[in-house]
OpenMM code with the backbone's topology and positions (N, CA, C; nanometers):
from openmm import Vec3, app, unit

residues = "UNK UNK UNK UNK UNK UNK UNK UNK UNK UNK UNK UNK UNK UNK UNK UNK UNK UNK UNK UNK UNK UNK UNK UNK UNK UNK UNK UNK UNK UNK UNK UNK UNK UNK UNK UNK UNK UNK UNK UNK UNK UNK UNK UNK UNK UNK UNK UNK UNK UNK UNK UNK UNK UNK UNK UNK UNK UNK UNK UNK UNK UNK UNK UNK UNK UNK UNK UNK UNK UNK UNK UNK UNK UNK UNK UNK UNK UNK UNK UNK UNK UNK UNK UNK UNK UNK UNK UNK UNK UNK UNK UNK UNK UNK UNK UNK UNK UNK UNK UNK UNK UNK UNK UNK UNK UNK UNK UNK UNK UNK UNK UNK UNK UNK UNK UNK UNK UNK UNK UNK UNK UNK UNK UNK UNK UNK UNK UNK UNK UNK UNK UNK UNK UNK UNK UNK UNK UNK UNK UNK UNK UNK UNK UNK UNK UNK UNK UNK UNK UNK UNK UNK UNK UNK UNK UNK UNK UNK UNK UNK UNK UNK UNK UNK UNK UNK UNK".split()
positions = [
    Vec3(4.0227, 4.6802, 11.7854),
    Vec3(4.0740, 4.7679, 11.6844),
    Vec3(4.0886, 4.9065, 11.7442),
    Vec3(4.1754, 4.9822, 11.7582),
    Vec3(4.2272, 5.1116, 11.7424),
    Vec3(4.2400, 5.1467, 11.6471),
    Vec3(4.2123, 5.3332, 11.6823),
    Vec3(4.2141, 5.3854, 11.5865),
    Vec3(4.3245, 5.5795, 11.6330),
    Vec3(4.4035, 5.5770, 11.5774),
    Vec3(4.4978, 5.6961, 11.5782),
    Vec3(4.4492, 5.8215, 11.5035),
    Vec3(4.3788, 5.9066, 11.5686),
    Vec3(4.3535, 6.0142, 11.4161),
    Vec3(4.4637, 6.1014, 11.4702),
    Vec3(4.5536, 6.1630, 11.3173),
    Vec3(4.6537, 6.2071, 11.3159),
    Vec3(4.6322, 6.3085, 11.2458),
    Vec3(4.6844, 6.4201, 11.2530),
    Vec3(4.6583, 6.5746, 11.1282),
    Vec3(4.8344, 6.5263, 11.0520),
    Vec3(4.7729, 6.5046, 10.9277),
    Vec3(4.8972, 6.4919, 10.8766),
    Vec3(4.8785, 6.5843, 10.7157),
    Vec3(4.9597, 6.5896, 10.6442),
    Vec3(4.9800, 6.6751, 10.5123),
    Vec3(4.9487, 6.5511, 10.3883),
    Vec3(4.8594, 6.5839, 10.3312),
    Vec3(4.7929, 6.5089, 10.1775),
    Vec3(4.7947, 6.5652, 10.0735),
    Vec3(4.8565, 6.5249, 9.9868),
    Vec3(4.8202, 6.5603, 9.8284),
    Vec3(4.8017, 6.4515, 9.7233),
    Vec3(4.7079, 6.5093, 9.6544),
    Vec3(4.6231, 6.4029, 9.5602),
    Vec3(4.6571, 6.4273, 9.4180),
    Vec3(4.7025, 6.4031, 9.3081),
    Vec3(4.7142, 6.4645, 9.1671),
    Vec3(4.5528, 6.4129, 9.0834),
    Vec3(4.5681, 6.4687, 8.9584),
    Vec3(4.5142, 6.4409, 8.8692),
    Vec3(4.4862, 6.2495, 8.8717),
    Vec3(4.5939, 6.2207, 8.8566),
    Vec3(4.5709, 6.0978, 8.7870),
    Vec3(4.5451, 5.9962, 8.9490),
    Vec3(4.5350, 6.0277, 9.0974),
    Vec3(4.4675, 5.9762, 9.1901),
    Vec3(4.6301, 5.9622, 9.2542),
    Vec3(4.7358, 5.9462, 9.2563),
    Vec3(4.8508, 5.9241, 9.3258),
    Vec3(4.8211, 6.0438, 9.4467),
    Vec3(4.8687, 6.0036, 9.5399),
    Vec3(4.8050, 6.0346, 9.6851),
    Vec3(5.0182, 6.0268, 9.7432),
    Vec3(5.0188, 6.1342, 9.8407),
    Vec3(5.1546, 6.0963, 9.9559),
    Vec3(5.0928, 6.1779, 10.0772),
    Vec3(5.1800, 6.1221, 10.2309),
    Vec3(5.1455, 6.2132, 10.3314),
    Vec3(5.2001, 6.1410, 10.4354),
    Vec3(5.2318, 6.2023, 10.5820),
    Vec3(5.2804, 6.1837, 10.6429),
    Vec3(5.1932, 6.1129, 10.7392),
    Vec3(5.1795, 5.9949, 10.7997),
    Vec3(5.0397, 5.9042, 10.8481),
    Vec3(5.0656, 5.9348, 10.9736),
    Vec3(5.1609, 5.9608, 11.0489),
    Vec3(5.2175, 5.9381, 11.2117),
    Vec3(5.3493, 6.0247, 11.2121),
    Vec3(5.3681, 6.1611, 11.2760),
    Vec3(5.4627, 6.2472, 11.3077),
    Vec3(5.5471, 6.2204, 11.4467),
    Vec3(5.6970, 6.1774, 11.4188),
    Vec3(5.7246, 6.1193, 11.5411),
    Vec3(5.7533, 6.2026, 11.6368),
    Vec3(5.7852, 6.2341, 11.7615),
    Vec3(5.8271, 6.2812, 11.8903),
    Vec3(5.7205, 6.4240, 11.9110),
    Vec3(5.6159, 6.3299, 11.8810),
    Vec3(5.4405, 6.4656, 11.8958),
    Vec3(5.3766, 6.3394, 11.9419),
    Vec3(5.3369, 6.3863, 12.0513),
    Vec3(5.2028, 6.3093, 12.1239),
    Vec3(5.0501, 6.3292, 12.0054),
    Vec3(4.9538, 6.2365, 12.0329),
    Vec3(4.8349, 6.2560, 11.9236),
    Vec3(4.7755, 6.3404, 12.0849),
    Vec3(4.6214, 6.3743, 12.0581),
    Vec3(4.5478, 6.4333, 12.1012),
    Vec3(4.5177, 6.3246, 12.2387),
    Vec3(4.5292, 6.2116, 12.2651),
    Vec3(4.5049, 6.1384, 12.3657),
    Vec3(4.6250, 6.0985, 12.4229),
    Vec3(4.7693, 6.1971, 12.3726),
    Vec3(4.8971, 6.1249, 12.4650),
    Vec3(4.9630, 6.0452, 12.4094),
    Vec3(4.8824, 5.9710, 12.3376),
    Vec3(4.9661, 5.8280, 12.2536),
    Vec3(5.1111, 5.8756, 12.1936),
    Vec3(5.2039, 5.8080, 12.2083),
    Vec3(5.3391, 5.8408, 12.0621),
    Vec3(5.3684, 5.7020, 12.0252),
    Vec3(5.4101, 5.6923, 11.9175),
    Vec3(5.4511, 5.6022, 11.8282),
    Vec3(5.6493, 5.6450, 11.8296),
    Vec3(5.6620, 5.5360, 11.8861),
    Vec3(5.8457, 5.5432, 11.8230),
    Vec3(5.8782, 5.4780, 11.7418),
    Vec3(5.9930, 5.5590, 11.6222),
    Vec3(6.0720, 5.4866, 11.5548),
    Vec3(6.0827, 5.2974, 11.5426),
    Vec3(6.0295, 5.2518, 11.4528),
    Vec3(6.0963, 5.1427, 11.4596),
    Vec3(5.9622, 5.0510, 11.4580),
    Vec3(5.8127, 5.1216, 11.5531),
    Vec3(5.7250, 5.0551, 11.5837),
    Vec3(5.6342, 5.0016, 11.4377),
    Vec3(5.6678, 5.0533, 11.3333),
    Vec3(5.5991, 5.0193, 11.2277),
    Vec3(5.6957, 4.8820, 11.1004),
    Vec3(5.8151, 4.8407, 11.1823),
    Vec3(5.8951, 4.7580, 11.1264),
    Vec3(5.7719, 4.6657, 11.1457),
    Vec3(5.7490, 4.5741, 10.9900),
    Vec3(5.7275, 4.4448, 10.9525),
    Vec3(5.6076, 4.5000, 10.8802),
    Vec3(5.5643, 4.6394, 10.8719),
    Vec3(5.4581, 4.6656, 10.7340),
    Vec3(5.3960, 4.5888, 10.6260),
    Vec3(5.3074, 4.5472, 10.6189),
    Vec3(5.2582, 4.4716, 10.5040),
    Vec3(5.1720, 4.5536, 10.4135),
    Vec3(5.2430, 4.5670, 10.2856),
    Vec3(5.1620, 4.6289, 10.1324),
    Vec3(5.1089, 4.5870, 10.0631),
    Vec3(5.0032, 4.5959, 10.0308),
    Vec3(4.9249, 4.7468, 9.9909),
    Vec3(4.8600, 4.6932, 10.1429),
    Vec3(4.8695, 4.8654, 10.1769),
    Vec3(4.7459, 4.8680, 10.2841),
    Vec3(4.6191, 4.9490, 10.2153),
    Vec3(4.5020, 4.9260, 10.3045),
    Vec3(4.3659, 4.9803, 10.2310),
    Vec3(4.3645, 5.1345, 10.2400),
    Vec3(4.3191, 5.1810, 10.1725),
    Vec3(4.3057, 5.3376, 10.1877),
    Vec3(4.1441, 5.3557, 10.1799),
    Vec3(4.1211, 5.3990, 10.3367),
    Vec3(3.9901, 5.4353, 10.3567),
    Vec3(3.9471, 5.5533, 10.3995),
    Vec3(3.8145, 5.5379, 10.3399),
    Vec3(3.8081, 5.6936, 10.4015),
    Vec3(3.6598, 5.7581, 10.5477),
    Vec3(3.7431, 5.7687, 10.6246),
    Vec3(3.6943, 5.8311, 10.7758),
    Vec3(3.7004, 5.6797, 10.8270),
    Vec3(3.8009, 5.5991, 10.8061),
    Vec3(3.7889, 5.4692, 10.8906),
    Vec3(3.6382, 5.3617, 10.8731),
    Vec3(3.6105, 5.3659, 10.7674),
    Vec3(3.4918, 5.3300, 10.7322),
    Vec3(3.5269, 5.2124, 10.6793),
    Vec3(3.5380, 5.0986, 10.6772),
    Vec3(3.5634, 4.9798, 10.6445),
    Vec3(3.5107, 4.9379, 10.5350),
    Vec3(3.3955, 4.9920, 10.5243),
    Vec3(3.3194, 4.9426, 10.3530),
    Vec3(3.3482, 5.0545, 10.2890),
    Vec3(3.4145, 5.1591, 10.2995),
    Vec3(3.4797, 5.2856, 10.1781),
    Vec3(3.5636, 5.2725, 10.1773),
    Vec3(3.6178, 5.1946, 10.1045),
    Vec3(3.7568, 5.2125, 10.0399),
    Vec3(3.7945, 5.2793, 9.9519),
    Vec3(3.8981, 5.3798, 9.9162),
    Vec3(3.9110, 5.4519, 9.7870),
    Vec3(4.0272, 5.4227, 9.7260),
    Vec3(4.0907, 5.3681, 9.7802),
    Vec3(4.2604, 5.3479, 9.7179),
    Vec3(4.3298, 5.2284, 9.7896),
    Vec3(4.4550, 5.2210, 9.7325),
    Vec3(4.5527, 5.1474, 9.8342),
    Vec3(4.6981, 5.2196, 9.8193),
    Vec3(4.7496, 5.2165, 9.9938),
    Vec3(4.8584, 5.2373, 9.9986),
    Vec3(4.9902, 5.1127, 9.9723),
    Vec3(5.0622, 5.1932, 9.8220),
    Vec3(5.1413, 5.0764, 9.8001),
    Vec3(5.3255, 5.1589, 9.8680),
    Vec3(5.3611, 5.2446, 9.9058),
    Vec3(5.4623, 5.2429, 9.9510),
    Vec3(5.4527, 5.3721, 10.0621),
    Vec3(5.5637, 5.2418, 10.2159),
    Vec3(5.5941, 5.3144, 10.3248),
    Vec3(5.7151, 5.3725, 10.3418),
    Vec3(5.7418, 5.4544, 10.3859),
    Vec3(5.8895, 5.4702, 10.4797),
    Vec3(5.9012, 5.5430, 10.6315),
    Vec3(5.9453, 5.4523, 10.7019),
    Vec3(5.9693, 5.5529, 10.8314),
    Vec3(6.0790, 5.6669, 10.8299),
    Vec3(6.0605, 5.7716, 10.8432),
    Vec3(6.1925, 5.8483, 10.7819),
    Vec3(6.1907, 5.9051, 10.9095),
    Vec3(6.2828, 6.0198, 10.9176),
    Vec3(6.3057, 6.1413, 11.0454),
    Vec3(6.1664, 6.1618, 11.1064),
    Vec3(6.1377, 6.2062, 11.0127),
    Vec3(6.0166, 6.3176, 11.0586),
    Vec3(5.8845, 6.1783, 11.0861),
    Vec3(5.8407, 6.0833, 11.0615),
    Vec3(5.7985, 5.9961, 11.1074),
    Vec3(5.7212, 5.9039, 10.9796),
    Vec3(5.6151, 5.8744, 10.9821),
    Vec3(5.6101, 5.7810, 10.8164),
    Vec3(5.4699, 5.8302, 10.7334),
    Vec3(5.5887, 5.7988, 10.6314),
    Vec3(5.5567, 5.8484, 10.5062),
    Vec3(5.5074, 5.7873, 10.4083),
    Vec3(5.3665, 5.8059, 10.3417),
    Vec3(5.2739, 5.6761, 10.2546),
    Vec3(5.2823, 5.7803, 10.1525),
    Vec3(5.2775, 5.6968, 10.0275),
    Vec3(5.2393, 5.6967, 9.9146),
    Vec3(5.1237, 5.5842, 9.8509),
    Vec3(5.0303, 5.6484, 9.8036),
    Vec3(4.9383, 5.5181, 9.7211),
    Vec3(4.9022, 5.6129, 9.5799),
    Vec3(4.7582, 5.5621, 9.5528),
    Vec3(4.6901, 5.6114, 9.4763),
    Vec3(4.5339, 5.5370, 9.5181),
    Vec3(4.4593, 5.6256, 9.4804),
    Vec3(4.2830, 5.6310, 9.4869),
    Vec3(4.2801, 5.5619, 9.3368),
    Vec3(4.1561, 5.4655, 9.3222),
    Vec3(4.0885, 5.4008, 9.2300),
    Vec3(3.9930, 5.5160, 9.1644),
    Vec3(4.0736, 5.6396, 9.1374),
    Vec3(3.9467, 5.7309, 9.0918),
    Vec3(3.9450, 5.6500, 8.8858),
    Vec3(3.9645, 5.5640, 8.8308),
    Vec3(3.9472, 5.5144, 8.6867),
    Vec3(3.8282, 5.3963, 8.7292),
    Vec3(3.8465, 5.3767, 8.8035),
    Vec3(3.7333, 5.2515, 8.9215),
    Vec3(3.6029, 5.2613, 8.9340),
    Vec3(3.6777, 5.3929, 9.0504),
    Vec3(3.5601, 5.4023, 9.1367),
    Vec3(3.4909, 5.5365, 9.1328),
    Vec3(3.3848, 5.5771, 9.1413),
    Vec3(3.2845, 5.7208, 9.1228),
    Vec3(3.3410, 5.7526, 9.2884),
    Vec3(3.2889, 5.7013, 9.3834),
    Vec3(3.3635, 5.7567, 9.5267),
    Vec3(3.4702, 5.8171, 9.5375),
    Vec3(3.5857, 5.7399, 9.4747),
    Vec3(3.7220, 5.7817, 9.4299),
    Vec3(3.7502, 5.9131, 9.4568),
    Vec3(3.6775, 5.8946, 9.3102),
    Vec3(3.6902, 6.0915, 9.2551),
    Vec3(3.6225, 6.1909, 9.3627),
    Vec3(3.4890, 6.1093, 9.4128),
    Vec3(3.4659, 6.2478, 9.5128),
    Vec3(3.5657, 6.2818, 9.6043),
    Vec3(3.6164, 6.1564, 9.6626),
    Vec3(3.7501, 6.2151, 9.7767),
    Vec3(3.8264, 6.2689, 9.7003),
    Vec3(3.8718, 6.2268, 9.6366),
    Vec3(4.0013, 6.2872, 9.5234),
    Vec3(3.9368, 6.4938, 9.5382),
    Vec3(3.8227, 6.5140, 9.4582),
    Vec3(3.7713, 6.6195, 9.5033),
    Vec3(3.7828, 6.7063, 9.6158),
    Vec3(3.7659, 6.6269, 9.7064),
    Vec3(3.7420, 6.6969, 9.8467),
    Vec3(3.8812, 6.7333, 9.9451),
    Vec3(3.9580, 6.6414, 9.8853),
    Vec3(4.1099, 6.6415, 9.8634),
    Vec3(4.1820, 6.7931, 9.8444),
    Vec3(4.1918, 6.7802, 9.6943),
    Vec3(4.1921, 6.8782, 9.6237),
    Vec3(4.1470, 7.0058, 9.6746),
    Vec3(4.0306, 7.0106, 9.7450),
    Vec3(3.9459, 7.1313, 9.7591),
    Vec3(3.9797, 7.1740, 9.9167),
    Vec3(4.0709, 7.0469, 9.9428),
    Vec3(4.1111, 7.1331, 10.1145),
    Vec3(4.0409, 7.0616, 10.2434),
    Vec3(3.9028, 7.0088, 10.1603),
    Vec3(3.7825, 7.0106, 10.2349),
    Vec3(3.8480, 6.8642, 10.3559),
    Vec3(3.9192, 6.7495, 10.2710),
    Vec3(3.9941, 6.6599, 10.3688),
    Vec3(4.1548, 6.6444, 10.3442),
    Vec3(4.2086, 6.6691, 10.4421),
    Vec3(4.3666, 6.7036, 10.4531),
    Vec3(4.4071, 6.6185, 10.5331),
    Vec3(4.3256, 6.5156, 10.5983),
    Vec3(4.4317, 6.4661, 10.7479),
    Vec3(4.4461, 6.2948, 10.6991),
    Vec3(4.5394, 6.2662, 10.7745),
    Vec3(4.5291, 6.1300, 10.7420),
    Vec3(4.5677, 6.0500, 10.9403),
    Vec3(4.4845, 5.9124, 10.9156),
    Vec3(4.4694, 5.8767, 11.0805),
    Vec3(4.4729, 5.7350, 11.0343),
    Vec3(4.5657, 5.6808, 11.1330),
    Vec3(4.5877, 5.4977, 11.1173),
    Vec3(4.5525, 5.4170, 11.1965),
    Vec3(4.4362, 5.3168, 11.1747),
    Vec3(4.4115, 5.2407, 11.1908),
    Vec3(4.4873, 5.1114, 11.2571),
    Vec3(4.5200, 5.0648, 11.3836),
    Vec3(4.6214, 4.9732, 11.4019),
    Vec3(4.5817, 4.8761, 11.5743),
    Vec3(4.6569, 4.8007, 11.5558),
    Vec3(4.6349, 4.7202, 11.6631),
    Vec3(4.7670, 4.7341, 11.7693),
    Vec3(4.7520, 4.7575, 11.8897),
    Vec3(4.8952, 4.7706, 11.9794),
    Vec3(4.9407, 4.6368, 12.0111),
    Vec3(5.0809, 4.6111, 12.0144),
    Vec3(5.1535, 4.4714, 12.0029),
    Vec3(5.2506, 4.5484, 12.1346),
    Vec3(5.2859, 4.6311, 12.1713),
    Vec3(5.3876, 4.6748, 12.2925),
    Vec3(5.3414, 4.8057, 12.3407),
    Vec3(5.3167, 4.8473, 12.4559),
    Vec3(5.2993, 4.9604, 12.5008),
    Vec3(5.3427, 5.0163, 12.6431),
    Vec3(5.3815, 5.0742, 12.6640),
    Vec3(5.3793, 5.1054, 12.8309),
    Vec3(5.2859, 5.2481, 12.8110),
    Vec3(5.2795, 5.3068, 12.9681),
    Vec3(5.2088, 5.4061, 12.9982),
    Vec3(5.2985, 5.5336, 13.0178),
    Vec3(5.2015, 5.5941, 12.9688),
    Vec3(5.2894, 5.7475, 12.9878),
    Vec3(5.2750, 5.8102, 13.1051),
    Vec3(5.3242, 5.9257, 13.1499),
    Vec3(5.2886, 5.9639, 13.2609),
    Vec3(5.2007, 6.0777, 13.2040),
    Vec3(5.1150, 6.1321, 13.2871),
    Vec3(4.9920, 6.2475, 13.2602),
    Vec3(4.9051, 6.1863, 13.1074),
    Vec3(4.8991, 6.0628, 13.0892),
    Vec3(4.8022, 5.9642, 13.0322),
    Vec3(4.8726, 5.9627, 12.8796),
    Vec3(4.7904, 5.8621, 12.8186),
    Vec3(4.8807, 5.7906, 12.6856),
    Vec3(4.9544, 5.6893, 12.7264),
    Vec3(5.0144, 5.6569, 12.5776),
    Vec3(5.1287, 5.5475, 12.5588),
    Vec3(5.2088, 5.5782, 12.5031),
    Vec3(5.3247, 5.5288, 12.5060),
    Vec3(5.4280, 5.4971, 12.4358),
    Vec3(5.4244, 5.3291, 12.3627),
    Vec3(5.3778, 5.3540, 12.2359),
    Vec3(5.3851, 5.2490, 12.1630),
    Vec3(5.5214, 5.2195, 12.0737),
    Vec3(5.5525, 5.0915, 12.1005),
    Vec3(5.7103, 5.0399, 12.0463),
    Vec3(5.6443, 4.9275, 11.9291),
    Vec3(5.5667, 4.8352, 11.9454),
    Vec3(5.5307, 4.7580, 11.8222),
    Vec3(5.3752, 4.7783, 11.8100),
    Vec3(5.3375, 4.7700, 11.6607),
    Vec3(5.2066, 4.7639, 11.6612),
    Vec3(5.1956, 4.7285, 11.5519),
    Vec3(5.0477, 4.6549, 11.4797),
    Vec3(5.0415, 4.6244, 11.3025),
    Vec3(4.9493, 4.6641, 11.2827),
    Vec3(4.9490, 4.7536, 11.1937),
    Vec3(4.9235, 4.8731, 11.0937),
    Vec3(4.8184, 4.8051, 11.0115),
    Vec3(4.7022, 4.8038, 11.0140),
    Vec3(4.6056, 4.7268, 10.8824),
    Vec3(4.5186, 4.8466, 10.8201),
    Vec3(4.5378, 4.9830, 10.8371),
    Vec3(4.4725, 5.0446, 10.7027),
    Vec3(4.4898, 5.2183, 10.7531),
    Vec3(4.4587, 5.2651, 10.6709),
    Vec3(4.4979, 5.4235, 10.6693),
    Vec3(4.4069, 5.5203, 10.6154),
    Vec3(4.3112, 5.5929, 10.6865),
    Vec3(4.2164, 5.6411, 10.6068),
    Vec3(4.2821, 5.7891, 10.6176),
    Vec3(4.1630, 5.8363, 10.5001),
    Vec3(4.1634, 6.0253, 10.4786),
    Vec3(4.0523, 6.0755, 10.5528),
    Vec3(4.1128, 6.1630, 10.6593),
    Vec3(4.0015, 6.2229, 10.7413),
    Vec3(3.9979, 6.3655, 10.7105),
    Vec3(3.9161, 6.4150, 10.7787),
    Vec3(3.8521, 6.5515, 10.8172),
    Vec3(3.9432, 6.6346, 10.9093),
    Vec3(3.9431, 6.5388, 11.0113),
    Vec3(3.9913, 6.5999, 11.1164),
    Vec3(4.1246, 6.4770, 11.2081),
    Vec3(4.2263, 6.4570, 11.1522),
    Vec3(4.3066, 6.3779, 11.2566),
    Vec3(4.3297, 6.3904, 11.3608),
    Vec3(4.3481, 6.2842, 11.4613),
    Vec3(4.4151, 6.3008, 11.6025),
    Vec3(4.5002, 6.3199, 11.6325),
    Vec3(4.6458, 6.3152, 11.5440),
    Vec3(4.7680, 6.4022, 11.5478),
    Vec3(4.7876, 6.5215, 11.4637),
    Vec3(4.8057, 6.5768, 11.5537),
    Vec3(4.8762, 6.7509, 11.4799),
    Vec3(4.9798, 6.7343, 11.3750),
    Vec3(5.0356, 6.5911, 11.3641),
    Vec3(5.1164, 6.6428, 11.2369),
    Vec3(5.0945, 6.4892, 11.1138),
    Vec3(4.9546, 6.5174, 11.1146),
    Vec3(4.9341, 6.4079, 10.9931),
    Vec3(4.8784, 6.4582, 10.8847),
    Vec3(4.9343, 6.4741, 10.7814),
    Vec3(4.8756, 6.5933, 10.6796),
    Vec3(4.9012, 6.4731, 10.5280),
    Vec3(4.7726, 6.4989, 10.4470),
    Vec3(4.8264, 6.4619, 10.3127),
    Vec3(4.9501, 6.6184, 10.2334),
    Vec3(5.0204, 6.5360, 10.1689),
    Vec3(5.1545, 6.5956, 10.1480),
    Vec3(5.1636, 6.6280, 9.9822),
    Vec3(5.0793, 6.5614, 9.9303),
    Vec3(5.1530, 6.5293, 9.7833),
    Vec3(4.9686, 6.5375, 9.7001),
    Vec3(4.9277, 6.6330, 9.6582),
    Vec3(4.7955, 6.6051, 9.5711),
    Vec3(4.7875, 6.7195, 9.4924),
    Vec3(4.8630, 6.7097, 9.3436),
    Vec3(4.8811, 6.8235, 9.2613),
    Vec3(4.7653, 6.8112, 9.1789),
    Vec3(4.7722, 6.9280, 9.0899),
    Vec3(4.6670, 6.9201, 9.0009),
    Vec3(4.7153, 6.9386, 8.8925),
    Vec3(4.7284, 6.8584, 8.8090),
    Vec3(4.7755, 6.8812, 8.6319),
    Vec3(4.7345, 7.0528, 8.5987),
    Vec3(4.6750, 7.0439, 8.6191),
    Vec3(4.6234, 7.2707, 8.5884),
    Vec3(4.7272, 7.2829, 8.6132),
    Vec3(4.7896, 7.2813, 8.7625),
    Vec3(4.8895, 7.3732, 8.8050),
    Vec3(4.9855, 7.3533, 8.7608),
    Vec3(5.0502, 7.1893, 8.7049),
    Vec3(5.1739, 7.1944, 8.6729),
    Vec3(5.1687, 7.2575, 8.4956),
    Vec3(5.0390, 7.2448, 8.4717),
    Vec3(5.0510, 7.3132, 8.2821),
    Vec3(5.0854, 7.4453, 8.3291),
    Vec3(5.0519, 7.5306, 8.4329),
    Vec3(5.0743, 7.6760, 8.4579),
    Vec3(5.2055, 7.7054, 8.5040),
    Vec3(5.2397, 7.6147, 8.5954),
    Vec3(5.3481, 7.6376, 8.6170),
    Vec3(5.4831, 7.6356, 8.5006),
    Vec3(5.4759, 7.5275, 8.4341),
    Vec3(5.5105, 7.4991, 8.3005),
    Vec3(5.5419, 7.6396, 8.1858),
    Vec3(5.3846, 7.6923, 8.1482),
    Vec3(5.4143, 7.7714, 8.0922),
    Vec3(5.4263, 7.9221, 8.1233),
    Vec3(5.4313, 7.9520, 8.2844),
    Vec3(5.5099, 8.0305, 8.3317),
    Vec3(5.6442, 8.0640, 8.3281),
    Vec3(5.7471, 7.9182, 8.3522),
    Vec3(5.8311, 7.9116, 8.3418),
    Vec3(5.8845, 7.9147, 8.1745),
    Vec3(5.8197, 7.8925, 8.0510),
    Vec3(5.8454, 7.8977, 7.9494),
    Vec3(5.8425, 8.0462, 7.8930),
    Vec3(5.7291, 8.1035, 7.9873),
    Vec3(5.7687, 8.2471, 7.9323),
    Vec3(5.8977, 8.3694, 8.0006),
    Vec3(5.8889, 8.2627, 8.1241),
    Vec3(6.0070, 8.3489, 8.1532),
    Vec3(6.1305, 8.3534, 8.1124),
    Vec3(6.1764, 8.1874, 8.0721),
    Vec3(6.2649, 8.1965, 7.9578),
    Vec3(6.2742, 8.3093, 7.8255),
    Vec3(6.1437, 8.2749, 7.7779),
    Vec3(6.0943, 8.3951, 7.6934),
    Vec3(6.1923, 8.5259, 7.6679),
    Vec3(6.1211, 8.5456, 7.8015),
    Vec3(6.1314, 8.6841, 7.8481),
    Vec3(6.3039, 8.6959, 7.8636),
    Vec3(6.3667, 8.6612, 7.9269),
    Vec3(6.5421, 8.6175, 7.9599),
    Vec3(6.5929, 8.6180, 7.8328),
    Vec3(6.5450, 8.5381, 7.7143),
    Vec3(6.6032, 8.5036, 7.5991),
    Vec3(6.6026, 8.6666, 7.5131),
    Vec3(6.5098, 8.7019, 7.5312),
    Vec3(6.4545, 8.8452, 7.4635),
    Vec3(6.3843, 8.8132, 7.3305),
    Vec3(6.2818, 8.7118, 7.3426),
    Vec3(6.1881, 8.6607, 7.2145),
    Vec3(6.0814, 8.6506, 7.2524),
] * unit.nanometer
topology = app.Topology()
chain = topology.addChain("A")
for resn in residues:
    res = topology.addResidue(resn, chain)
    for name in ("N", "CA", "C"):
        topology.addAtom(name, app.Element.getBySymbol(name[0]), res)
């Protein structure tokens, strides 16, 4: 088993829906490794959503991928109606305290890089945790709002109408 820690962008909402970028393409991780385009074709969903690669913490599952430009992109949600753990990540989330996300995977094709690493072309993907600290610079949870903010934002925007309307 390998393991990829990646700094990627996380956001968590209220109700536990989780997005973020798991693997940033044409960026080496901290050991050289890159992942190309294409290497995550044949994905199988839901993957587990764990947290610090911990095999017995599970907090969620990731139910949708995409490899896009910028490299791939998860969406799930955390069992915070479930689970009491849940919510603490969900928390810690929220609070900044864990932002990275790092994937878990097995190498199926690789050659060697030069000045160390790989270039990985196939590999299968079996789980995705929320870390502390990822091994790529561009693995960030992306997507974790907080109902507060969108009621504020909300009635910010209602008063500025307000205000525009002259009432």
């Amino acid at each position: 088993m390998e393991h990829a820690f990646i700094e990627t962008k996380i956001l968590a909402d209220d109700a536990g829906l989780i997005s973020g970028l798991a693997w940033k393409f044409g960026a080496p991780d901290r050991v050289g490794d890159m992942i190309e385009p294409g290497a995550f074709k044949g994905l199988k969903l839901p993957l587990p959503m764990l947290f610090g690669h911990n095999l017995n913490d599970p907090v969620g599952v990731w139910t949708e991928a995409q490899e896009t430009g910028a490299g791939l992109a998860l969406k799930g949600h955390m069992l915070i109606d479930d689970m009491p753990r849940a919510r603490e990540v969900r928390a810690l989330v929220k609070a900044g305290a864990v932002g990275g996300l790092s994937i878990g995977f097995v190498t199926r094709k690789a050659v060697a890089r030069s000045g160390g690493g790989r270039t990985i072309t196939a590999l299968d993907l079996f789980e995705v945790s929320l870390v502390t600290a990822p091994m790529h610079p561009g693995a960030r949870i992306t997507g974790a709002k907080s109902a507060a903010d969108a009621f504020r934002l909300a009635e910010s925007i209602r008063r500025a109408h307000a205000a525009i309307k002259g009432t």
